[in-house]
Legacy VTK file of the C-alpha trace (Angstrom):
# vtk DataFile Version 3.0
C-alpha trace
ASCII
DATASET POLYDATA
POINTS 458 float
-4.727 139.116 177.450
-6.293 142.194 176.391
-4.450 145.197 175.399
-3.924 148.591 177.563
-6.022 150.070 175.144
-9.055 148.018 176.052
-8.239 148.583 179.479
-10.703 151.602 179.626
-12.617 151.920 175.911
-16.047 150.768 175.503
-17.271 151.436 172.177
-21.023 151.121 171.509
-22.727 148.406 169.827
-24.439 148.747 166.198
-27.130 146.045 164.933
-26.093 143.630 162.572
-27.292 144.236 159.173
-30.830 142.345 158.217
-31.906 143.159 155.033
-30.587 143.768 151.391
-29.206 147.483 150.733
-27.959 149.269 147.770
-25.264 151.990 148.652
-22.155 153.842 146.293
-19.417 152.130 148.390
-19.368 149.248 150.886
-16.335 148.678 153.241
-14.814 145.043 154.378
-13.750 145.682 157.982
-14.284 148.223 160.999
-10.613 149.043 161.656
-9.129 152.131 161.848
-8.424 151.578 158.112
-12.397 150.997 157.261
-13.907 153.956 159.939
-11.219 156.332 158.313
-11.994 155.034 154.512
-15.797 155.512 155.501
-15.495 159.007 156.993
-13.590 160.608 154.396
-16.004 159.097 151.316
-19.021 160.616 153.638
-16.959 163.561 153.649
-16.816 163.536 149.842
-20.511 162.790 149.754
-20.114 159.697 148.879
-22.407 156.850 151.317
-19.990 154.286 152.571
-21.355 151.593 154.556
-19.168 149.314 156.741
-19.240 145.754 157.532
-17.719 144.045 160.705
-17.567 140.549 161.550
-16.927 140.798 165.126
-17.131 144.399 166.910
-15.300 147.670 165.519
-11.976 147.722 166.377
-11.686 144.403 167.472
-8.985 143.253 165.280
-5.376 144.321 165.103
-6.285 148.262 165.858
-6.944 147.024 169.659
-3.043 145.479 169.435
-1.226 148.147 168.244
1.524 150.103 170.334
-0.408 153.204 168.313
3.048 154.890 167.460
1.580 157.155 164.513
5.046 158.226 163.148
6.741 158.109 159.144
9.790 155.966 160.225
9.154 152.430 159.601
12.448 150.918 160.674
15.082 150.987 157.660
12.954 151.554 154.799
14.388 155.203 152.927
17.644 154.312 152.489
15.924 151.200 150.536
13.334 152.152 148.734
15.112 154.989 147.212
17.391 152.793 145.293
14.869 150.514 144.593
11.981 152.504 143.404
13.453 156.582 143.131
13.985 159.181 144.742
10.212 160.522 143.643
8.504 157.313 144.761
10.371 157.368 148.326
9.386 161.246 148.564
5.707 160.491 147.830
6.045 157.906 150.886
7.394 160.117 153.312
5.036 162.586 152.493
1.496 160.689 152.795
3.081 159.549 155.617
3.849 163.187 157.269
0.348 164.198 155.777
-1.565 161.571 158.021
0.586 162.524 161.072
-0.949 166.002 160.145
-4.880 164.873 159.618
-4.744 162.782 162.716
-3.771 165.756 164.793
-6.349 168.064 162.430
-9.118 165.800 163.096
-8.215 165.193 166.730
-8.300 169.265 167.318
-11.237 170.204 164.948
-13.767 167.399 166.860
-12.376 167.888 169.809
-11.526 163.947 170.822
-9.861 163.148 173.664
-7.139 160.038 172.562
-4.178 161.164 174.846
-2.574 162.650 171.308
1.250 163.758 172.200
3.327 165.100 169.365
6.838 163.584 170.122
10.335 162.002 168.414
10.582 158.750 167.194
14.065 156.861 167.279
15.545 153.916 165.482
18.474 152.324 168.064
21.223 150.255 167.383
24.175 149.091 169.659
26.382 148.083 167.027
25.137 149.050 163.476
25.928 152.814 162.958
26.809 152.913 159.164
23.092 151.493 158.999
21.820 153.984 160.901
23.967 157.080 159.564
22.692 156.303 155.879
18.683 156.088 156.973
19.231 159.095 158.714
21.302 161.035 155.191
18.555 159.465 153.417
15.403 160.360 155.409
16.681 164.124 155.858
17.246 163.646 151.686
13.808 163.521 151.251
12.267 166.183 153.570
12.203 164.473 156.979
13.556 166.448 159.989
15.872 162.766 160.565
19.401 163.165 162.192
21.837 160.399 163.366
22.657 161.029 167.234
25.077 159.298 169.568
22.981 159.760 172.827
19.155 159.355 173.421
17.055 158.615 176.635
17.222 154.567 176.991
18.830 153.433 180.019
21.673 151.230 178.111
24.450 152.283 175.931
23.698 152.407 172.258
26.086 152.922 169.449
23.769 155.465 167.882
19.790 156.214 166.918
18.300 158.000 164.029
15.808 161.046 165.627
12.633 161.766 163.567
11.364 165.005 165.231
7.651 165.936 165.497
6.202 162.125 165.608
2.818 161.317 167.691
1.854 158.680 169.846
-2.380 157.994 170.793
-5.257 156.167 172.225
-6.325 154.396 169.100
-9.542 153.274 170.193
-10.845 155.983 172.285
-9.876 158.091 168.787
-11.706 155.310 166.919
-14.848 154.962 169.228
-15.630 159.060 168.214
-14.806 158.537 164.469
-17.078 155.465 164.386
-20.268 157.751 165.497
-19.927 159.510 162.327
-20.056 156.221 160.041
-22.824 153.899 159.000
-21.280 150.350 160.933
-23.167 147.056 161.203
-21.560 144.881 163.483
-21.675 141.265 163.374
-22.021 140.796 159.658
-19.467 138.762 158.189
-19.264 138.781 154.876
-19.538 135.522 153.392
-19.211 136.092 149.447
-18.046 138.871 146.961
-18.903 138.604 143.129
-18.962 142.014 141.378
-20.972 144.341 143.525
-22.850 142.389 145.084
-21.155 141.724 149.082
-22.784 138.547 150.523
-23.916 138.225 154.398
-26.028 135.943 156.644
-28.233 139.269 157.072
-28.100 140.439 153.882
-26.780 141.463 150.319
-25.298 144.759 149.634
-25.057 145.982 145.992
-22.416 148.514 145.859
-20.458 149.943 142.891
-17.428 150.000 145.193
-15.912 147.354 147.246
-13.168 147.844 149.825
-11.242 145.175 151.542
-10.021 146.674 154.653
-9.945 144.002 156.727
-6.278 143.349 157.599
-5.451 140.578 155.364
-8.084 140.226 152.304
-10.032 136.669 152.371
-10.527 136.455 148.608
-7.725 134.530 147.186
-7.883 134.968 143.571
-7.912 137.609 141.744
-5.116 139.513 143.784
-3.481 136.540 145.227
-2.684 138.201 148.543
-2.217 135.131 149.626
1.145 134.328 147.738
2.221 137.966 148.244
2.026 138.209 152.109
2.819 136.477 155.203
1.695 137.426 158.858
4.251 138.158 161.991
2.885 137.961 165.794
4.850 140.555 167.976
4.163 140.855 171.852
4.012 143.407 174.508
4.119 143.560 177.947
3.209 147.335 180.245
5.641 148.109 182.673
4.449 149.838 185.820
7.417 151.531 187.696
9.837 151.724 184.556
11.545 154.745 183.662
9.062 155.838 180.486
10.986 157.896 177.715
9.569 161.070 175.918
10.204 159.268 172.366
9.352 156.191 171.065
12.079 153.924 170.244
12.302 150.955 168.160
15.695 148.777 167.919
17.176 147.436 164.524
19.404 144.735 166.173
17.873 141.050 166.262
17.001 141.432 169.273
15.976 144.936 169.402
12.994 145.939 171.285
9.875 148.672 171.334
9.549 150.843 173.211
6.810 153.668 174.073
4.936 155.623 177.219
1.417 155.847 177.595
0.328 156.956 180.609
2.255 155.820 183.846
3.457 153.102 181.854
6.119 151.733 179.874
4.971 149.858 176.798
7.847 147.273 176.455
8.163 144.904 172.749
9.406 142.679 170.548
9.848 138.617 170.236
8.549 139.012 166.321
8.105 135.692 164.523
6.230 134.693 161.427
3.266 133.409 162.525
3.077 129.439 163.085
7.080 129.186 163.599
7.158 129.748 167.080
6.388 126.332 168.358
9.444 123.723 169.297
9.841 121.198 172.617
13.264 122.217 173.465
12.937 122.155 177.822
15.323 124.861 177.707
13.343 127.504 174.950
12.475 130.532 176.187
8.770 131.616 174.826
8.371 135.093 174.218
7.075 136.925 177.749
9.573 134.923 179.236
12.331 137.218 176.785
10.426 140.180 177.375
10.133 139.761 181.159
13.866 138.834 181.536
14.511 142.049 179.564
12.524 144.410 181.657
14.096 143.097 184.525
17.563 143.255 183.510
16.622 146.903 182.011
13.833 147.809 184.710
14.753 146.050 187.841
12.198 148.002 190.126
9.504 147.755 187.472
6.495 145.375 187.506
4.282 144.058 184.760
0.416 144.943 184.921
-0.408 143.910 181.348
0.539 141.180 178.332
-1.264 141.207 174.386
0.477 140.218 171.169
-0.377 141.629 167.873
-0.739 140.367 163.915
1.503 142.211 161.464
0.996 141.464 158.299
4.083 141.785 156.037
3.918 142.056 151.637
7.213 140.972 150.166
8.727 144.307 149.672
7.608 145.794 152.980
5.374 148.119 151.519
1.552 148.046 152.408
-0.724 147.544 149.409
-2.809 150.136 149.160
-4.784 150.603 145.720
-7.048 149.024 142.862
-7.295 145.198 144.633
-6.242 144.073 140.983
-6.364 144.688 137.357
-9.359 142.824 136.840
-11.530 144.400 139.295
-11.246 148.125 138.794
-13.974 148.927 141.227
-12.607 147.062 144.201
-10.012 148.281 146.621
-7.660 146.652 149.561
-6.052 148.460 152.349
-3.718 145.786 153.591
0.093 144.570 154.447
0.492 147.637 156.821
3.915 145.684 158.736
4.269 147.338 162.268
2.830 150.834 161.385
-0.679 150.308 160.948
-2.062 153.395 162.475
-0.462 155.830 159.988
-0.789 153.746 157.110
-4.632 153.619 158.295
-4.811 157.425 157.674
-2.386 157.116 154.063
-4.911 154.476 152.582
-8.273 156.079 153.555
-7.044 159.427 151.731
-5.541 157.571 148.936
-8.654 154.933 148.625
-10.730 158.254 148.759
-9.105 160.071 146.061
-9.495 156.971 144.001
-13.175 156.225 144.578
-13.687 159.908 144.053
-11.996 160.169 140.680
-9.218 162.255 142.080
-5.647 162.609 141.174
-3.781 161.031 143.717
-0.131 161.385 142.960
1.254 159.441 146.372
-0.538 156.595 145.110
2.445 154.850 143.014
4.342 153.655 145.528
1.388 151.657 147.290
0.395 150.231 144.712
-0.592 147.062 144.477
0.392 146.666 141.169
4.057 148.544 141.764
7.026 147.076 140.324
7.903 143.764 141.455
11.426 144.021 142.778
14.373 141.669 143.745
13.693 141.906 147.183
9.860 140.717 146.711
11.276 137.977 144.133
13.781 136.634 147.182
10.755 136.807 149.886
8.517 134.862 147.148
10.641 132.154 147.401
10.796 132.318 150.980
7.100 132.783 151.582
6.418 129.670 148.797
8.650 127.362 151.031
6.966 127.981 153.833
3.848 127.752 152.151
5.100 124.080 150.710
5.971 122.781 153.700
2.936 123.546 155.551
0.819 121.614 152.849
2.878 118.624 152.654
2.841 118.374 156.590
-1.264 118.260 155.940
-0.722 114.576 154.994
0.898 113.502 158.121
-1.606 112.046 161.144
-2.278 115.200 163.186
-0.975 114.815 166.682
-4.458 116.421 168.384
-7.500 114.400 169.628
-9.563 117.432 169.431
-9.380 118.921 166.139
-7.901 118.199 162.658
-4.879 120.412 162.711
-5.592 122.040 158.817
-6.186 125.301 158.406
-9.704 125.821 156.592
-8.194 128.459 154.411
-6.139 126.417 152.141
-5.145 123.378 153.758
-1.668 123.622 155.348
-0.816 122.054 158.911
-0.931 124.333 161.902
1.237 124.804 164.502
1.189 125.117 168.349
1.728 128.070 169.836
2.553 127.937 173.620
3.092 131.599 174.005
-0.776 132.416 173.468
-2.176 128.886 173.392
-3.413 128.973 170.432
-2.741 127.119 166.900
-1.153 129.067 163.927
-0.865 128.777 160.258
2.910 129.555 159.154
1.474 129.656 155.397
-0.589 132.895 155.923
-1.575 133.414 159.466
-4.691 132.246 160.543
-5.369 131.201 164.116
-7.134 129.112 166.423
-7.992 128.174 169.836
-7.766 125.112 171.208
-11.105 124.261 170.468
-10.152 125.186 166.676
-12.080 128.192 167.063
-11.326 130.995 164.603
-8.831 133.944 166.597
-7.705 135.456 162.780
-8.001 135.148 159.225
-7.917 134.656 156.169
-9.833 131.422 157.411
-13.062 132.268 157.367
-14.496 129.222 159.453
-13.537 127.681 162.313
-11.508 124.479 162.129
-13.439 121.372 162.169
-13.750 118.969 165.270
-12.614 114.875 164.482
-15.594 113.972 163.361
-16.583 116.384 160.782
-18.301 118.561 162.736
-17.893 122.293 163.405
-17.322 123.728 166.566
LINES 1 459
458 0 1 2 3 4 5 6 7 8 9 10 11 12 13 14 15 16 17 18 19 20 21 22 23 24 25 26 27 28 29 30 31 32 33 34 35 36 37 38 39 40 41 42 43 44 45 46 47 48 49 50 51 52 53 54 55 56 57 58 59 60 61 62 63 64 65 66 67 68 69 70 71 72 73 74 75 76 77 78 79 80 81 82 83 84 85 86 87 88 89 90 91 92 93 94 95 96 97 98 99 100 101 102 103 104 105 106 107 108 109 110 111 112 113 114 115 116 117 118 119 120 121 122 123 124 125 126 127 128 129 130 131 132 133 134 135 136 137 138 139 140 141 142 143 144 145 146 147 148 149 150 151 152 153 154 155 156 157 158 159 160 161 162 163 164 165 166 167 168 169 170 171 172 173 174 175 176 177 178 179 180 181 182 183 184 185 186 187 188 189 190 191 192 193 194 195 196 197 198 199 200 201 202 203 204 205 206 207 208 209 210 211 212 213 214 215 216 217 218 219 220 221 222 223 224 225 226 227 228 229 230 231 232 233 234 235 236 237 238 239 240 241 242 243 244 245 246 247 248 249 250 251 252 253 254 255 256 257 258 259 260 261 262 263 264 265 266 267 268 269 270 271 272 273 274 275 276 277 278 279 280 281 282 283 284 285 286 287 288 289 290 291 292 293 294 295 296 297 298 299 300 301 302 303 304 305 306 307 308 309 310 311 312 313 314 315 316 317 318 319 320 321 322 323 324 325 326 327 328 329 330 331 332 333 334 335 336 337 338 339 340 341 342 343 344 345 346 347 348 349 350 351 352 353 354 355 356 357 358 359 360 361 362 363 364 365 366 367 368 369 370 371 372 373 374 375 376 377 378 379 380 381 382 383 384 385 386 387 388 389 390 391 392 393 394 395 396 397 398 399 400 401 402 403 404 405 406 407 408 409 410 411 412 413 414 415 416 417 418 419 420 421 422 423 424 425 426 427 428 429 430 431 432 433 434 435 436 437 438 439 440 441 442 443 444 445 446 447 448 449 450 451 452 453 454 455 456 457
């Protein structure tokens, strides 16, 4: 199931690392979060070297829908009366700002990613109020946001919010250029951070500065990520033969959907779930594709589908990413993580604000993505939400595991996984690590595979 973006991207191989180095920063994770956090700290003069596990971009950056745009579904309204009206401004502006690089960068070096400056909507068929106060909010704060009554989906809606001047990409084809100008060493997972010192099968690297941009951070304590994030799969299907809109469009309804054109196709969305909650042995459940396909073909009746991927979101309690100092204790590490559904321009807001900070730069934009912001009502309500799940997944540890093959606790911290029958594959619903059938690691935290009846790793 490999994503439309992998469809037609090779990017080249580096060498693992094999030997001990000594460099001024060291970055967790070849994203598009950890390429951008290395290229602007070279730009700085500043030597950042990056460490992959697997192969760059071969985590959630390959399962994006790459909409690069500053409206992450209701959030303005929100956050300013829960953090300001200064703290919401300095979001909407990094934001707009990383819109801005991307297309800067994409011009300047000349890479051809399919960038297309366009609107982005949020849809509703029922919730206008909703919709009419993001919009009074979003325009309140600089954004060129207006409520509208008609847009370009094929079904009536009972209004959309318009953000104008929005972008849409290729993020690995952008990503494979970037990554030439970086130091990468593939195939080096890191095993082991104390201090400066970043621990791998090849090698140590001694670093004064230690970045953690590798989706969701593996280290459990200090930070606690764990406790202050959960993970979400979302899926996609591309539509051949489907009427594809100029803007991207993303629905606020329960069952809302995504929706976006790349090429001659329509990239269709949605079925979100926290991770490890999407199992059940109803007869009658319908699994996720099955939603999606019976949408596009009650939406798209002439349309056919050429492609199928899902994607990892991961989600902090507030639904703000956590972008700063990784804690209080540690001044000289850093995370990048908790991006939600908008990873790509969040990518571009934490390598400029991890940048600044490494630098010794004033970074003003910073507050808000904080990890150590305000802890709000919201995030309070979520905690206890999040700890439930997290209870319930430990007790079920205790229980006889109904597989022959592998003993159904996830390596990370213990809690029971769950069967997932849309991708096959066996999920934590306590913080989102997978495995295949085999118990074979698909995503962390976990940083090992599960283990087979016997004791003994796959």
């Amino acid at each position: 199931m490999e994503s439309v973006w992998m469809e037609d991207t090779k990017i080249r191989r580096r060498e693992p690392l094999s030997r001990d180095m000594e460099v001024p920063a060291v970055v967790i994770g070849a994203g598009l979060a950890g390429i951008l956090t290395a290229y602007y700290l070279k730009q700085e003069g500043i030597r950042a070297m990056v460490l992959e596990a697997d192969r760059i971009g071969s985590g959630q950056t390959k399962n994006t829908t790459a909409k690069i745009t500053s409206q992450h579904n209701l959030v303005y309204d929100v956050m300013i009366r829960t953090f300001g009206r200064g703290m919401a401004e300095h979001y909407a502006n990094a934001n707009e700002a990383a819109i801005g690089e991307y297309e800067r960068l994409i011009r300047e070096k000349g890479i051809d990613c399919d960038f297309v400056r366009c609107p982005a909507y949020l849809y509703s068929k029922t919730k206008t109020e909703l919709l009419k106060r993001e919009a009074e909010s979003a325009e309140s704060l600089g954004l060129k946001a207006y409520f509208e009554t008609d847009c370009e989906l094929p079904f009536p809606v009972a209004g959309v919010v318009k953000l104008e001047n929005q972008a849409r990409f290729h993020p690995l084809k952008f990503l494979a250029d970037l990554a030439e100008e970086v130091e990468v060493y593939e195939q080096t997972k890191v095993l082991k951070v104390e201090g400066g010192k970043v621990e791998t099968a090849g090698g140590t690297v001694t670093a004064e500065h230690v970045v953690f941009a590798a989706h969701f951070p593996f280290i459990n304590v200090p930070g606690y990520y764990f406790a202050r994030m959960y993970q979400e799969r979302s899926y996609v299907i591309a539509l051949e033969g489907a009427e594809r809109p100029e803007g991207m469009y993303l629905g606020i309804d329960s069952d809302g959907l995504s929706f976006r054109t790349c090429g001659n196709l329509l990239l269709l969305g949605g079925g979100s779930h926290r991770t490890g909650k999407n199992g059940g042995k109803r007869p009658d459940r319908e699994w996720k594709y099955e939603m999606l396909r019976r949408r596009a073909g009650e939406i798209y009746p002439e349309a056919h589908e050429v492609l199928q991927w899902s994607a990892q979101d991961c989600m902090t309690l507030d639904g703000l990413p956590y972008i700063g100092r990784f804690s209080g204790r540690k001044p000289n590490w850093y995370v990048a993580a908790g991006f939600g559904k908008w990873g790509m321009t969040t990518a571009m807001v934490s390598a400029r604000i991890l940048t600044s900070l490494i630098g010794g730069r004033d970074c003003p934009e910073a507050d808000i993505f904080s990890p150590q912001r305000r802890f709000t009502m919201k995030a309070a309500k979520e905690l206890a939400v999040h700890g439930a799940y997290t209870v319930q997944g430990l007790a079920k540890h205790l229980l006889p595991s109904g597989n022959r093959e592998i003993v159904q606790n996830c390596p990370h911290m213990g809690c029971r996984l769950e069967w997932n029958p849309d991708e096959e594959s066996y999920d934590c619903p306590c913080h989102g690590s997978r495995f295949d059938r085999k118990g074979h690691l698909l995503d962390g935290p976990a940083q090992t595979d599960c283990k087979c009846k016997g004791n003994e790793a796959f």
